[in-house]
N, C-alpha and C positions, 0 to 999 in steps of 0.2 A: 565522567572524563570526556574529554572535546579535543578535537583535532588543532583546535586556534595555538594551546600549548604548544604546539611543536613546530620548529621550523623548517626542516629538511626529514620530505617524506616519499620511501619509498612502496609505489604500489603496484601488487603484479596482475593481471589479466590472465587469467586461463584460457584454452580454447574452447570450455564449453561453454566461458562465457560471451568471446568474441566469433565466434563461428557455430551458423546456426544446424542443423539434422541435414543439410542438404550439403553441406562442406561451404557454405555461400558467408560471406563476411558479413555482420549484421550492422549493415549503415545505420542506418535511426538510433542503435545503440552506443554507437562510434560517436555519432552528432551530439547526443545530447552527453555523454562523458568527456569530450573536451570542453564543454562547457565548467563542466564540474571543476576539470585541471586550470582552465582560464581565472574560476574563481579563488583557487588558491593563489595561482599564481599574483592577483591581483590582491590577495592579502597578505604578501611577498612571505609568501612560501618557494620551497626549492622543491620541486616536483623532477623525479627520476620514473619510471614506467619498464616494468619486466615484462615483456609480451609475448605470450606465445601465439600458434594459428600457422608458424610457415612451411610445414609438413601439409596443414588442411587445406592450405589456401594452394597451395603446387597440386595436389591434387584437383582441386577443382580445376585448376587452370589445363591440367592437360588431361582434362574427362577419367581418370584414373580412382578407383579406391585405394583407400588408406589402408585396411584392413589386410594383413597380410604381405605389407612391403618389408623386405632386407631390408637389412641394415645399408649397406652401400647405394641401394636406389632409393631409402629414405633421402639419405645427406642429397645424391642428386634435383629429390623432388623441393629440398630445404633451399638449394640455393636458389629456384625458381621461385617457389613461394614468399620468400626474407622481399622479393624484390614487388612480388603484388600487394607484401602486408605491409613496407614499409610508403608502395604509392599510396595505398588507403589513407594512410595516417597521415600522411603530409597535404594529401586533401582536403580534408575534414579541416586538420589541425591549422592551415593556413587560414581557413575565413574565419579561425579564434582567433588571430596573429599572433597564433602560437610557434616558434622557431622549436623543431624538432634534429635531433642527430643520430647515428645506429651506430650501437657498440654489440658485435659480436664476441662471447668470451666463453672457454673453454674450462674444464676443471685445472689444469695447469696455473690457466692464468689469473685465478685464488691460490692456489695452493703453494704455489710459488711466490716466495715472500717477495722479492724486486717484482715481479709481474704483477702483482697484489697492486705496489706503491704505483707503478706507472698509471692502471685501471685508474685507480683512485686520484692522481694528478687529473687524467684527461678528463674525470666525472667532475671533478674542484672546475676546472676550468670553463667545463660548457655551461653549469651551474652558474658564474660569473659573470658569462656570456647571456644569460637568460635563454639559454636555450633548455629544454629538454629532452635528455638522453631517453632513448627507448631500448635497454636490453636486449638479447637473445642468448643464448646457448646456440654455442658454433657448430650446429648439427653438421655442416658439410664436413669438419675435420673431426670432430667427436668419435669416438670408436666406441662399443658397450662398454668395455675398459674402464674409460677414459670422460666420462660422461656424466650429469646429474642427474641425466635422464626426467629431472622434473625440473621445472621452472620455482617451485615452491623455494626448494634448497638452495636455487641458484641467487632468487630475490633477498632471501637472508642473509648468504654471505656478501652480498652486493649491499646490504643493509649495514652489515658490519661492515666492512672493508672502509667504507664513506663517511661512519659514526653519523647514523640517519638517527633522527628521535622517531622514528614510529616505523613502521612494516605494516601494509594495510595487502593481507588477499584475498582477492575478491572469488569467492564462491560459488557454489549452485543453493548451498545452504545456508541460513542465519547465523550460523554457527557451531561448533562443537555440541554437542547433545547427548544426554548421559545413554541414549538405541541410538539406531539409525532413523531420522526421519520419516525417510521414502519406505520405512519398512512400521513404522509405528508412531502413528498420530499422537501418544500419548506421552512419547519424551520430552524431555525437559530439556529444554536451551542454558548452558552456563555460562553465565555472563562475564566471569572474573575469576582467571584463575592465579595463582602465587606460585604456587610451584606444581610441576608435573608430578606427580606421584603415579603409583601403578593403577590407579583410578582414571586418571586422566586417561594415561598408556590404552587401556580398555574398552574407555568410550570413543575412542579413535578410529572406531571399525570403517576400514577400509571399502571407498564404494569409488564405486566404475565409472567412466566418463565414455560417450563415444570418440570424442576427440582428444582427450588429457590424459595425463601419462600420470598422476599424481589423485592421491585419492586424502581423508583427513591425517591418516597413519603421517603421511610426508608434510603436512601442513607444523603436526606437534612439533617433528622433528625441525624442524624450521622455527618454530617456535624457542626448542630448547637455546639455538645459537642465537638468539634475538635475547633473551632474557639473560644470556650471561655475557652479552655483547651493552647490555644497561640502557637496550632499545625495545619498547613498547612493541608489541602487534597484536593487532586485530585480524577477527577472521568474519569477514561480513558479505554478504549476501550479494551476488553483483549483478543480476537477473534485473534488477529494477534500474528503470530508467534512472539518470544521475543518482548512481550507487553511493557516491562520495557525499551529497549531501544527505541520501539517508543515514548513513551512520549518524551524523548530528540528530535529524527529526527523529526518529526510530527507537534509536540506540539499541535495536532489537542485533546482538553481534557479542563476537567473544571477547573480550580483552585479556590478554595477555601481560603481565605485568613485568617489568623489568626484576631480576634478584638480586642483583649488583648498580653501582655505580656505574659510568663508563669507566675501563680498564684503560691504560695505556694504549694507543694503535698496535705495540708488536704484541701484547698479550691477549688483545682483541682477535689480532690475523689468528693468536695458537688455539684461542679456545672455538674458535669457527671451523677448525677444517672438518671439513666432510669428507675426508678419504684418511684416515692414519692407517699408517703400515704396518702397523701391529701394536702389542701391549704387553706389558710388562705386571703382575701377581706381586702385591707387596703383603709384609707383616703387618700389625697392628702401632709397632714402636716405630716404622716409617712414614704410615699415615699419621702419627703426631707429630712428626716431623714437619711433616709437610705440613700440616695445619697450624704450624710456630713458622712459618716461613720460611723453611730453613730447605734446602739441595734435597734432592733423592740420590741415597747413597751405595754401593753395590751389596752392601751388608744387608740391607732390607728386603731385597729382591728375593723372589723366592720360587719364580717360574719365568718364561719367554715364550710370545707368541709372536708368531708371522715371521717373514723375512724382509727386515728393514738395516737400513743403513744409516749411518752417522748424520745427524741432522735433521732425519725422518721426523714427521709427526707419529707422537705413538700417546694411548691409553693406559693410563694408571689406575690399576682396579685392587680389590680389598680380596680376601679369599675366596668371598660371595658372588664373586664376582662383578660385583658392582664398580661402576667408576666413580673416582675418588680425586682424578686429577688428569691433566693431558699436558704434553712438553715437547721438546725437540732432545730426541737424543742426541748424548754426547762418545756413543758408542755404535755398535752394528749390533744385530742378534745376536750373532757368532759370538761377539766379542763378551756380551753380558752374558751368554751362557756359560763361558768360562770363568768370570769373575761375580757372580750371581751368588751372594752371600758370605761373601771375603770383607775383609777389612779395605778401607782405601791404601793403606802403605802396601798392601801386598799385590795390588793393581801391575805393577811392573813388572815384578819377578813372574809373574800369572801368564802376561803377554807379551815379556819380552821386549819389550819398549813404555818409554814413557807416554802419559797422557795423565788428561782429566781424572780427576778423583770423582765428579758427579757424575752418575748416570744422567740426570736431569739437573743443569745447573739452577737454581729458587729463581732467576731472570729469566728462564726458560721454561719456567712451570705456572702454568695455574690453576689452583683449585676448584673445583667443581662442586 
């Protein structure tokens, strides 16, 4: 598989890759990766960029460790840093006469279907413009709440949201490895995976960065919304000079394979979210339901979790627990715990006012 296949690609940048042990921003590494992006660009590719580093780079700038910052004097060291990582980039990026722009985005402003559409106008548009957008997560207004807290998750919904063909994150490692590398010389690199199973899940063993908030665990996760989003991604090694053409030379890297076609955009925004407010325990005769196309219905339902509201994204799981499907309810928790196993005509008399008969209307659902 070759990157020349795809035309709009999005790739993230870790801190442990763009910021060296000393908190110091690795220029040489900067120089020779806009090269890289210059090349695509110049085989009219649409290049988008998720960048982390403006926590590390705030630090360095006001002689402070990172280890050990609040939450509130992180976002303060963030809007410092956002401003030294984005002069880096337009330095470098200018003698490639590459036109750069900075989009700051929140979990809201995915999660929220019109905030999603506008993101996605402004990224259509700069893309047009031949410019390239450089991501970040809005640490100054982010709360732990409210936050992806990683840039992995954030590149993939930013992947979705756009209907990018590929998702490239660039690493400290080759890739996915059934050990941990830095712990055992003697793992095996998987090149191709189809679908995530509890195998994958396993060899995902979480490892530590000095500077990154995201370890492989968050990368799969990223992965799962890239493949049911019917977008490719890679997980390759970004340590090496011009990272983006080794994946071509190399091919030493994970591929990730899409499971689905592309979805429609509103069923692509449902199956991407990364925060749903809870879930809903179906029977066995609802999950064929659902796998005929057909509504999630209150007869099926058979438990409630979390507290969510009408509209919510929420999770459709099997007894086992497992998920089975994700949707926008057409109810509250409240509401489906009182009508959770009733017939749709008795939905009225149950709450006393009319409404929907699906828990999840089939336009509001998609299978997993």
């Amino acid at each position: 598989m070759y990157l020349n296949k795809f035309k709009k690609i999005v790739i993230k940048i870790g801190s442990s890759i763009l910021i060296d042990k000393k908190g110091k921003l690795k220029k040489t590494w900067l120089k020779e990766f806009a090269k890289d992006i210059k090349n695509l660009i110049n085989h009219k590719k649409q290049v988008i960029l998720v960048s982390s580093g403006a926590i590390a780079l705030g630090c360095e700038y006001l002689g402070i460790k990172k280890s050990g910052l609040k939450v509130d004097k992180s976002q303060a060291v963030a809007s410092i840093g956002q401003i030294v990582l984005m002069d880096f980039y337009k330095k470098i990026f200018d003698k490639n006469k590459i036109k750069i722009s900075q989009i700051l985005l929140t979990l809201d402003d995915t999660e929220q279907r019109r905030r999603s559409i506008n993101a996605r106008r402004t990224i259509d548009n700069l893309l047009l413009m031949g410019v390239v957008p450089i991501v970040n997560e809005n640490d100054t207004t982010a709360t732990t709440e409210i936050k992806y807290g990683d840039n992995d998750r954030l590149a993939s919904r930013v992947a979705q949201i756009i209907s990018a063909d590929c998702l490239i994150l660039l690493s400290d490692v080759d890739g996915l490895y059934t050990e941990n590398p830095k712990k055992n010389k003697k793992t095996k690199l998987i090149k191709i995976v189809k679908n995530i199973d509890k195998n994958i899940i396993k060899y995902a063993t979480k490892t530590e960065s000095l500077y990154g908030s995201g370890g492989m665990k968050t990368k799969v996760e990223a992965a799962k919304i890239c493949q049911l989003a019917g977008c490719y991604m890679i997980i390759a090694n970004g340590k090496y000079l011009n990272p983006i053409k080794k994946i071509s030379l190399k091919k030493n890297c994970t591929w990730f394979l899409p499971r689905i076609s592309k979805l429609d955009a509103r069923k692509q925004w449902i199956i991407g979210s990364v925060a749903p407010k809870g879930e809903v325990i179906i029977d066995q005769g609802a999950i064929s339901a659902i796998g005929s196309g057909k509504s999630l219905l209150p007869a099926g339902v058979i438990k409630v979790k979390g507290n969510f509201e009408k509209g919510d994204h929420i999770l459709v799981k099997n007894k086992n627990n497992i998920e089975c499907a994700r949707g926008l309810s057409s109810f509250s928790a409240t509401e489906i715990e009182k009508i959770k196993g009733s017939h749709s005509s008795k939905i009225k008399n149950i709450l006393g006012y009319s409404s929907r008969e699906e828990i999840i209307h089939k336009d509001d659902l998609v299978e997993v």
